[in-house]
C-alpha positions in Angstrom: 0.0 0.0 0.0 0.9 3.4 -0.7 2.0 6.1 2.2 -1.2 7.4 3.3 -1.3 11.5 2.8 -1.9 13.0 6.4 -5.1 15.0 6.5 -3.2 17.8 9.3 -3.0 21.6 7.6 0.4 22.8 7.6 1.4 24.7 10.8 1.6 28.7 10.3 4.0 30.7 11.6 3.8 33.1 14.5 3.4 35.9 11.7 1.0 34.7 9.9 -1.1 34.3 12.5 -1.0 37.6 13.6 -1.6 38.9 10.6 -4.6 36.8 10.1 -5.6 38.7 13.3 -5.8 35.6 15.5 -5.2 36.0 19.3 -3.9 33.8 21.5 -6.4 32.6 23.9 -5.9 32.2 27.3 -4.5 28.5 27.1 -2.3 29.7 24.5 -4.4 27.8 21.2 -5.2 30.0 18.1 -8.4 31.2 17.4 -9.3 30.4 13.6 -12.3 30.8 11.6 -13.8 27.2 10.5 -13.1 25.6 7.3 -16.1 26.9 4.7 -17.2 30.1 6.9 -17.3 33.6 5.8 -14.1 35.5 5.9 -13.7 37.5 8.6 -13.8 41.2 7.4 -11.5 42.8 10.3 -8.9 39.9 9.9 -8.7 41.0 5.8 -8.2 45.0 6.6 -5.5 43.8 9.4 -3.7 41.6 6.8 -3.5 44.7 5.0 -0.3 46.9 5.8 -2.0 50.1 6.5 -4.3 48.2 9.2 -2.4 51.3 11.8 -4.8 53.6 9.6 -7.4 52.5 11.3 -6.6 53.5 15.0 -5.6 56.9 12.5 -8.7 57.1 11.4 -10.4 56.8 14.9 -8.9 59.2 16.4 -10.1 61.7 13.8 -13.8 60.6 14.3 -13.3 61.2 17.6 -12.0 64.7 17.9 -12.8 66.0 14.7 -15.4 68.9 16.0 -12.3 70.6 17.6 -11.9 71.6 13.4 -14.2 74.1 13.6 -12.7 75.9 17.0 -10.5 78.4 17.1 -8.1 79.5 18.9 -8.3 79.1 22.9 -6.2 79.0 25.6 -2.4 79.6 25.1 -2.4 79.5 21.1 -3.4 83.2 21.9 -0.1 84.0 23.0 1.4 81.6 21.1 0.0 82.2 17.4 -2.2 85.1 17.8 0.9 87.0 19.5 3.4 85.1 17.5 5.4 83.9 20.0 6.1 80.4 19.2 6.6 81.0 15.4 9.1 82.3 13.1 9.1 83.4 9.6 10.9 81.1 7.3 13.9 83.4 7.5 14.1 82.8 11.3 13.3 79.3 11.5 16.8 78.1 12.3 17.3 80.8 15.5 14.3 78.7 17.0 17.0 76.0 17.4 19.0 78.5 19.5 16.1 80.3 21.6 13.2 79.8 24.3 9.6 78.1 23.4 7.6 80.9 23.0 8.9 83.3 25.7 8.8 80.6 28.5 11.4 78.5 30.1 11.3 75.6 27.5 13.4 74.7 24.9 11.4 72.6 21.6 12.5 74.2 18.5 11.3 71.4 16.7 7.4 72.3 18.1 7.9 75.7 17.4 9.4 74.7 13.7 5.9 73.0 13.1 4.1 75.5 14.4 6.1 78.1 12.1 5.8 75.9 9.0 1.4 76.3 9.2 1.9 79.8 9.7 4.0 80.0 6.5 1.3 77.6 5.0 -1.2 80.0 6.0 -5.1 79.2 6.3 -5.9 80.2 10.0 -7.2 78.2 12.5 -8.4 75.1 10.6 -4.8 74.5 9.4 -3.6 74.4 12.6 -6.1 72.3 13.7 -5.9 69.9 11.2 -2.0 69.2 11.9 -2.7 69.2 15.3 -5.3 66.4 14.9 -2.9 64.9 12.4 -0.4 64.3 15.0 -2.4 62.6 17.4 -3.7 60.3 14.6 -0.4 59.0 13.6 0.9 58.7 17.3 -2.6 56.7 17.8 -1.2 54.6 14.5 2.5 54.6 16.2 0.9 53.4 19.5 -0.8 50.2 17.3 2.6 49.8 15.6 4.9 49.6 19.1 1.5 47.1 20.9 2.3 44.9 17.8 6.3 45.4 18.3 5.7 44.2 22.3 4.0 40.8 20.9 0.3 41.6 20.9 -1.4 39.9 18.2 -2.8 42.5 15.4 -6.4 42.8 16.4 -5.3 43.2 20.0 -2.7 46.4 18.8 -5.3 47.5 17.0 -7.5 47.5 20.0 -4.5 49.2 22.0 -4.5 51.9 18.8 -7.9 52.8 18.9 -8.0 53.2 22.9 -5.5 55.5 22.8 -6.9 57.4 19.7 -10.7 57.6 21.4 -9.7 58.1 25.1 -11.3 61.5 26.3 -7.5 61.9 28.3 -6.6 62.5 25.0 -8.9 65.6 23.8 -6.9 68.6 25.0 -3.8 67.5 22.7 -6.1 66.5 19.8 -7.8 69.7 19.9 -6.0 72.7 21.8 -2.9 73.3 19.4 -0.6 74.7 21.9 -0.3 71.2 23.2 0.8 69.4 20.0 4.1 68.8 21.6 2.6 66.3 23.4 1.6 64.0 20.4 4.5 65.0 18.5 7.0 63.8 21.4 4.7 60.0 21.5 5.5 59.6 18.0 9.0 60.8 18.2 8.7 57.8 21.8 7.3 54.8 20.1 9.6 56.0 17.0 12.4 55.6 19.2 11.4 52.1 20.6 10.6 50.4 17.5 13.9 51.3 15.8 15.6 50.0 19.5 13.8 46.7 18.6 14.2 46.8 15.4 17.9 47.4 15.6 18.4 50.1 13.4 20.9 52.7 14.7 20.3 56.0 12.5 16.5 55.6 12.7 16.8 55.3 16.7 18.9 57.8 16.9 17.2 60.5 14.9 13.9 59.3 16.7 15.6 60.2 20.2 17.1 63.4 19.6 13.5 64.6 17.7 11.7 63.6 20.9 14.2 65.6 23.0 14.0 68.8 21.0 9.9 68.3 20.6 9.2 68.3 24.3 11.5 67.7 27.8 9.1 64.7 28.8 10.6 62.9 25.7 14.5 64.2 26.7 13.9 62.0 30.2 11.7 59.2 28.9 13.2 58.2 25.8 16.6 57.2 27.4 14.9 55.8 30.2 12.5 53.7 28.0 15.5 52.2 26.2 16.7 51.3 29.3 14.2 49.4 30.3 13.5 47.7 27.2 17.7 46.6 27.7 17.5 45.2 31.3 14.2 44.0 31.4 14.3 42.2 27.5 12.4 38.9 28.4 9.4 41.0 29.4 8.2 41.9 25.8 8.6 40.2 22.6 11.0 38.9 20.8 13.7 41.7 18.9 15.1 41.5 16.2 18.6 39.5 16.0 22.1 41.2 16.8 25.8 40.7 17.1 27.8 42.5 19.4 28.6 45.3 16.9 25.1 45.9 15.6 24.1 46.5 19.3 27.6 48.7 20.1 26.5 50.5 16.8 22.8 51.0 18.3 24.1 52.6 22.2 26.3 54.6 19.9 24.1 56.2 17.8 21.5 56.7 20.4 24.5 57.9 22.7 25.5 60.6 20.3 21.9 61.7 20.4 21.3 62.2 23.6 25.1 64.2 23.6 24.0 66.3 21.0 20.5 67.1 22.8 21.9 68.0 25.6 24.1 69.9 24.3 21.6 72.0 22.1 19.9 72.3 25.4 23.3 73.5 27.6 23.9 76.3 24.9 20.5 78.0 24.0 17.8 76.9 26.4 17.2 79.2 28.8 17.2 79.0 32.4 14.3 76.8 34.3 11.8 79.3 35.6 9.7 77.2 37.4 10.1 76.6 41.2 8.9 74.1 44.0 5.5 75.4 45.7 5.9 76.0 49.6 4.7 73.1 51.2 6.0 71.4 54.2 7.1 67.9 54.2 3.2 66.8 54.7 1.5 68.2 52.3 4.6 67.7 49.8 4.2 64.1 50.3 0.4 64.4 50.4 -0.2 66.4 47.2 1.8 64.3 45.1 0.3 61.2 46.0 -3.4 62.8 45.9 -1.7 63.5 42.2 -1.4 59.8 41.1 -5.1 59.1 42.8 -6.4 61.8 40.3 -4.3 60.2 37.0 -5.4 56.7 38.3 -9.2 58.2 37.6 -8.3 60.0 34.9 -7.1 56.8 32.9 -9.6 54.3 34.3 -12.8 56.2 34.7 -12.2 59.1 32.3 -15.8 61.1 34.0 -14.0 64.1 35.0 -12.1 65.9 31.8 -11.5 69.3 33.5 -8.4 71.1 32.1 -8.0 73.2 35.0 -4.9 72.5 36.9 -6.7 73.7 40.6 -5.1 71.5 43.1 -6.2 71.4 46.7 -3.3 70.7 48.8 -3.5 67.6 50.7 -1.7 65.9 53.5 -0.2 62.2 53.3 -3.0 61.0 55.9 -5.7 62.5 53.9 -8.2 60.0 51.8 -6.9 61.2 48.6 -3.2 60.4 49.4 -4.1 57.3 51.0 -5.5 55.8 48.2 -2.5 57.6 45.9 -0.4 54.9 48.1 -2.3 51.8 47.3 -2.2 53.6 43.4 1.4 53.5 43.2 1.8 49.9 45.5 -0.3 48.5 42.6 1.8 50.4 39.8 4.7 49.0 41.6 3.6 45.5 41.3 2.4 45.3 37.9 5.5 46.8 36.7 7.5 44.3 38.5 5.8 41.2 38.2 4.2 41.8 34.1 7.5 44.2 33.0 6.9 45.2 29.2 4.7 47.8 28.7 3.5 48.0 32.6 7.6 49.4 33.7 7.1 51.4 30.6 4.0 52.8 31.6 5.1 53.4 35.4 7.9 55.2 33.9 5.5 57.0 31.8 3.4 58.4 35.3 7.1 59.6 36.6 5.6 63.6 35.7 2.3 63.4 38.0 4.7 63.1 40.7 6.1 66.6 40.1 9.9 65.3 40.7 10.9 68.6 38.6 9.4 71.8 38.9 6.6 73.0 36.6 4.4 76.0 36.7 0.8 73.1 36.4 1.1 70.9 39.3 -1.6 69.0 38.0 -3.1 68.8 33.8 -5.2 66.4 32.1 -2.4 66.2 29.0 0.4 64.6 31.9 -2.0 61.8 31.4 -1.1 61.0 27.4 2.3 59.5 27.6 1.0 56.6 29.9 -2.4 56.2 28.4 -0.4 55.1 25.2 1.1 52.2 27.6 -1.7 51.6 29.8 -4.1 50.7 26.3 -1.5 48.1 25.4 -2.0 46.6 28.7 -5.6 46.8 28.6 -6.1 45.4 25.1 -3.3 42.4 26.1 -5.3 41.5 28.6 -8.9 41.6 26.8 -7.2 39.4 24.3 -6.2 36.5 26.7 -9.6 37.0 28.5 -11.3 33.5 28.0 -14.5 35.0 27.9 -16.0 34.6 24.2 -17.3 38.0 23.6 -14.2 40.3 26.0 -13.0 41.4 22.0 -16.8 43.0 21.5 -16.8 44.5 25.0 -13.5 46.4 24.8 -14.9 47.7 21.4 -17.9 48.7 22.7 -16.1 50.4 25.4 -13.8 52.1 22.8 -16.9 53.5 21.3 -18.1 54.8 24.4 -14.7 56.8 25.0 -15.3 58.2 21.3 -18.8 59.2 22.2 -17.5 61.5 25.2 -14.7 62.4 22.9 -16.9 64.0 20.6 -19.0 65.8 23.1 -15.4 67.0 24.7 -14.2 68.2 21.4 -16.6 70.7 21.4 -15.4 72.5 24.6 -12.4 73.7 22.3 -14.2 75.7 20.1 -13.0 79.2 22.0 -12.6 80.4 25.0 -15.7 80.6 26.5 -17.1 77.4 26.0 -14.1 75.7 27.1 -13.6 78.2 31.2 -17.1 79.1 31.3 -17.9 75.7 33.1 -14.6 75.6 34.8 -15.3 78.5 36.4 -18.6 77.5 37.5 -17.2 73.9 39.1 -14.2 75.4 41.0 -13.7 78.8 41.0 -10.2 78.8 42.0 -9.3 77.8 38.5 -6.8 81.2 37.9 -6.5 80.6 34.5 -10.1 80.2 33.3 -11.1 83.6 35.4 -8.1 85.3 33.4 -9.5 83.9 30.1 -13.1 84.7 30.7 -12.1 88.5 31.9 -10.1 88.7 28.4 -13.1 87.9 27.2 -14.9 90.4 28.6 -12.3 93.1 27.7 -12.3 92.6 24.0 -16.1 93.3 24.4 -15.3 96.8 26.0 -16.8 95.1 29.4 -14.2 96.7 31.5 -16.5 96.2 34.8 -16.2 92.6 34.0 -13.2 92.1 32.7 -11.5 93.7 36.3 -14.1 91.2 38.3 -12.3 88.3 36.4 -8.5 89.8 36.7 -8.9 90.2 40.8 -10.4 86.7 40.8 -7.6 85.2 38.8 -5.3 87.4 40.9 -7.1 86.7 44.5 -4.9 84.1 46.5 -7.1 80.8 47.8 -5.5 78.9 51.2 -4.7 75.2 50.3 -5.2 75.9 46.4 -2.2 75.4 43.5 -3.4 76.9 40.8 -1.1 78.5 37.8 -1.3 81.9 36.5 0.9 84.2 34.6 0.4 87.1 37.0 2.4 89.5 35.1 -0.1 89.5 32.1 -2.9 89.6 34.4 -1.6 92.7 36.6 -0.8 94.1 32.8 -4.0 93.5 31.8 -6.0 94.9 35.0 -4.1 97.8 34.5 -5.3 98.6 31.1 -9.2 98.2 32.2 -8.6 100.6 34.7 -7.0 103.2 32.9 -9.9 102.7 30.4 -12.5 103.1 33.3 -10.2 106.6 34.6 -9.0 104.7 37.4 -5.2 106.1 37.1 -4.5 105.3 40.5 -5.3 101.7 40.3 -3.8 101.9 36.9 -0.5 102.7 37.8 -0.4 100.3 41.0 -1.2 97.1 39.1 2.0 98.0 36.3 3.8 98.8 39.3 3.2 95.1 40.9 3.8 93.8 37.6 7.0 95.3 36.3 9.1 93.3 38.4 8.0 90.4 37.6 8.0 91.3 33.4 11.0 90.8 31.0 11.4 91.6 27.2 8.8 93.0 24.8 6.2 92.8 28.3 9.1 94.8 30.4 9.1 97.5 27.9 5.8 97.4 27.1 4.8 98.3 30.8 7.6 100.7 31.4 6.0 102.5 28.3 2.4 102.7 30.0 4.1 103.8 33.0 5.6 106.3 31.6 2.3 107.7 29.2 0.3 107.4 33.0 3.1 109.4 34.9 2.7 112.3 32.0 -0.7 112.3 31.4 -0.8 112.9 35.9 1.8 115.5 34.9 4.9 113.9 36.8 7.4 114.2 33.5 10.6 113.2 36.3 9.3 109.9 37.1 8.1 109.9 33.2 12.2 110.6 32.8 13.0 107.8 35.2 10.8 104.8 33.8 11.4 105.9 29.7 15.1 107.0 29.5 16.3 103.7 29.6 14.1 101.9 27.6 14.4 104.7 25.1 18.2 104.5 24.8 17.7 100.9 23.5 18.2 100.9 19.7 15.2 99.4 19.1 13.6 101.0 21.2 9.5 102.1 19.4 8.4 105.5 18.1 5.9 105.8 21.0 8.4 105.0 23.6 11.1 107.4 21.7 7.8 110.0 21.4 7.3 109.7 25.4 10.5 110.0 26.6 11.1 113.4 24.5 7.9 115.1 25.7 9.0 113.6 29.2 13.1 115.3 28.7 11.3 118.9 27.2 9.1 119.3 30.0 12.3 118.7 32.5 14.2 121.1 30.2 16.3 118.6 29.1 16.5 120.4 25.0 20.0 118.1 24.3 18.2 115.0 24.8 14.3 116.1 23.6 16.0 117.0 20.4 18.4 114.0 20.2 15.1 111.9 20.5 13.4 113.7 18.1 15.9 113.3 15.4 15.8 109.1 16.2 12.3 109.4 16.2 12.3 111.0 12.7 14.7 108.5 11.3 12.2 105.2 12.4 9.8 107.5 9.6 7.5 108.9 12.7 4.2 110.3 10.4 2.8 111.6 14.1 2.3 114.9 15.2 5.1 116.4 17.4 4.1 119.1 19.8 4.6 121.9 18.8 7.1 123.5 21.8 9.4 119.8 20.7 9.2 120.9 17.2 10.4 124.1 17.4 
């Protein structure tokens, strides 16, 4: 008799599997469909190689009513005022300058930021690349869940909760916070190539993230590290000899140098400081911290962007159950490793171990959720519970529901503090925002209401506030309403605290007030020095004459005058200047 021909189907790899969009179940078997049923439709578009589209794609549907905002929040000093961008000309000094007039250094946000205003098309523009970004880092985050060994539909899964999540609306739709999404990309970019073992793309990915966003600068080495000493904890890499891994540190080691170094010559000193708080509430606050970002990923109810933060003491409720947070963090990064150390090293911000001016915002929250969905969708995936797959989806379309709603809050200002203000009204910046508000409407009884609430200190309460621009600001209602006095007192409180174009801008109001109440010495006082400054503006140069004439200073008035007629000055002069 003839060998009988065995009636087993050949084995398929690992690969195939996954690409079929099997999942292991939870005694390790394959899930298949049967011999003679109907295709599965989601297993053909993840055999397709742009299956990461589709946690792209969610995203978008999610947050896509932010397109029709515009802009809110800090894009008004940052686009409106054009602080963070550059004309083409410029765009390499924004490698060798501060972010926008702050303390941070990300050229490469501010380079992308300068690029749509070169592009032009106003707020939608913006928008749109905003959104962009957090659709491919949604796409990035499906990519790195496959990398770490979770089967296709499963990264999927992991995509698309990280793409839906309502943690994630303030980056998708404020575009001052694109950093954020830029610096995941530049993250998971980073620990793909790692895996991946290739040198120049992990080493490009690394020093991007670093001059996107600081959070990238700490976590990206730090991630790398992990993924080296813990390496049995995710998935198989990619195959090396000694030299393609000393090639690898190398490259990735010249990175960071050259980061660094970027950051040692033109970023500018940190401005931020520790709050005051004894030992107690230190402890206290920062553990309340992770309680707040354990709710904030798990049940995603609250999605206030205020940064209001009560204080708290460690034996408080909230800090109590911030311990058994960070116990349980602990543990599941010890005993699972892979993307659980990764996302514990992710949650390393909430715990305000460097000084920022927000102790607490909803976008801290982004960096881990990209982690925290891989766990999630890892573990509905091994679930042995037939329908866990339809669940999770249903839950994901839940998150997009609230998404949606949450998108709209972004439209402008108003709809975005109004109800912040309402909940808490210790949120400072929300009562600044609103009282702009009110200023551009000519509501100048308003608008001071909402400067001295921003401005008013509350016991027990961190809440952020640029209190120069609010002083500046409550100065200029009450000049409008006559109110010289208070006028001059809140440019007084704020000069100290001022520096650049705001410095000179208030030393220039001070002066104007101090002549128009007829003092032209202390007019002398504030303007002579800003008016010796080359660049110093036709008003300011205008000012500081009529201040020197009045003192009988001719030398100087006239000296003025002629700089004043050289910037091409079409004002009137007085007439006792001109003669």
């Amino acid at each position: 008799m003839g060998k009988g021909r065995s009636s087993a189907r050949p084995s398929r790899s690992r690969r195939q599997r996954r690409d079929e969009g099997a999942e292991p179940t939870a005694a390790g078997s394959t899930a298949a469909a049967a011999p003679g049923s109907a295709p599965d439709p989601v297993a053909r578009l993840l055999a397709h190689r742009t299956w990461p589209a589709l946690a792209a794609a969610a995203a978008v549907a999610a947050h896509a009513p932010a397109l029709r905002g515009g802009f809110v929040w800090l894009d008004h000093a940052h686009l409106e005022r054009g602080l963070a961008i550059a004309p083409p000309a410029r765009w390499a000094s924004l490698f060798a300058e501060p972010f926008a007039g702050t303390g941070y250094y990300r050229p490469l946000t501010a380079l992308s930021l300068s690029i749509d205003a070169a592009v032009g098309g106003g707020p939608l523009l913006y928008h749109a690349v905003t959104l962009g970004w957090h659709a491919l880092a949604a796409a990035m985050v499906a990519l790195l869940a496959e990398r770490f060994g979770l089967g296709r539909r499963a990264a999927l899964l992991a995509g698309v909760l990280f793409a839906v999540h309502p943690a994630t609306s303030l980056v998708a739709s404020a575009i001052a916070f694109r950093s954020e999404a830029m610096a995941v990309v530049a993250l998971c970019a980073l620990l793909l190539a790692h895996r991946g073992r290739r040198p120049l793309l992990a080493a490009a990915a690394l020093l991007a993230g670093a001059l996107v966003k600081e959070t990238a600068l700490v976590l990206g080495p730090l991630c790398v590290l992990a993924l080296e000493l813990a390496p049995g904890s995710f998935a198989a890499e990619a195959p090396a000899g000694r030299g393609v891994r000393a090639r690898l540190w190398a490259a990735e080691g010249a990175a960071l140098v050259a980061a660094v170094s970027l950051r040692l010559v033109a970023a500018p000193g940190w401005r931020a400081s520790m709050a005051a708080l004894s030992p107690s509430d230190a402890l206290g606050t920062r553990l309340a911290s992770f309680t707040r970002a354990a709710a904030g990923l798990v049940l995603p109810i609250d999605a206030s962007v205020c940064d209001a933060t009560p204080v708290t003491s460690w034996y408080q409720p909230a800090a109590l159950a911030g311990v058994a947070v960070l116990a349980a963090m602990c543990w599941l990064a010890w005993r699972r490793r892979g993307p659980a150390l990764l996302l514990a090293l992710a949650l390393l911000p909430v715990a305000q171990l460097v000084p920022v001016p927000r102790w607490w915002s909803i976008h801290y929250l982004y960096v881990p959720l990209a982690f925290a969905a891989m766990l999630v969708a890892e573990r509905v995936a091994r679930s042995p519970r037939p329908r866990a797959f339809q669940a999770a989806v249903a839950g994901a379309a839940c998150l997009a529901l609230a998404s949606v709603a949450d998108a709209r809050r972004f439209i402008d200002d108003e709809r975005l503090w109004r109800p912040e203000v309402e909940a808490d009204a210790a949120c400072r910046e929300g009562q600044f925002h609103l009282a702009e508000l009110a200023r551009e409407r000519g509501d100048h009884a308003a608008a001071e209401a909402g400067y001295l609430a921003a401005l008013a200190e509350r016991p027990r309460v961190l809440a952020y506030l640029d209190r120069a621009a609010a002083l500046q600001n409550l100065g200029l209602v009450r000049q409008a309403r006559g109110d010289l006095d208070g006028a001059r007192a809140a440019w007084s409180e704020a000069l100290p605290r001022s520096s650049g174009a705001a410095r000179a801008e208030l030393t220039h109001n001070l002066g104007a007030l101090a002549l128009q109440r007829g003092d032209a010495s202390e007019a002398w006082r504030l303007l002579e020095g800003e008016a010796a400054r080359p660049d110093a503006p036709p008003q300011t140069l205008y000012l500081a004459a009529k201040a020197a004439h009045s003192l009988g200073l001719e030398l100087q008035a006239r000296e003025l005058i002629a700089r004043l007629r050289a910037t091409g000055w079409d004002g009137v002069l007085p007439g006792e200047i001109r003669r």
